[in-house]
C-alpha positions, 0 to 999 in steps of 0.5 A: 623271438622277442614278443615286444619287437615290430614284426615284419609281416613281408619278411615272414610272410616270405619265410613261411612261403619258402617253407611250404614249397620246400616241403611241398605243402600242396600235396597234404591237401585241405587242412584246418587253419590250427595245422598252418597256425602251428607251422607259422608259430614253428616257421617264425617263432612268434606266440602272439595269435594276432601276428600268426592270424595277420601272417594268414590272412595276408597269405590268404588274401594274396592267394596263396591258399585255395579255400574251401567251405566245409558242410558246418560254418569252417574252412579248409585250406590247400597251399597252391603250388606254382603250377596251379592256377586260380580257377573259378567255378560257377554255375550259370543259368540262362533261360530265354522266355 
């Protein structure tokens, strides 16, 4: 792929999206960001991190991923199938004086 062309982000964030479904990217569980950086250079054939990191991020923020804090200051990720949905869990406290 030609370094000094424009990147599309929707066109790749597409190809990238397609092919973790068809490789069922949900069932590998939580991974590190450098397996999905490796697979984006893979998938779309740019080197350049700035396009790879603008690709997750946009990923990411449309949640396409669930995240998780690991014990030190780092995340892992889980690509979410179809049937998976967002699911938020807080622990609520309510005292009454």
């Amino acid at each position: 792929m030609e370094q000094d062309e424009p990147m599309n982000l929707i066109d790749n964030v597409n190809k990238v999206v397609k092919y973790l479904k068809r490789k069922q990217a949900w069932k590998w569980q939580y991974i590190r960001y450098s397996i999905f950086r490796k697979l984006i250079t893979h998938i779309t054939g740019y080197s350049r991190l700035y396009y790879i990191r603008k690709i997750f991020l946009y990923l990411v923020e449309n949640e396409y991923f669930i995240k998780q804090k690991t014990d030190k200051r780092s995340y892992l990720y889980k690509f979410k199938s179809d049937s998976e949905t967002n699911v938020i869990n807080k622990e609520i406290t309510i005292s009454f004086d």
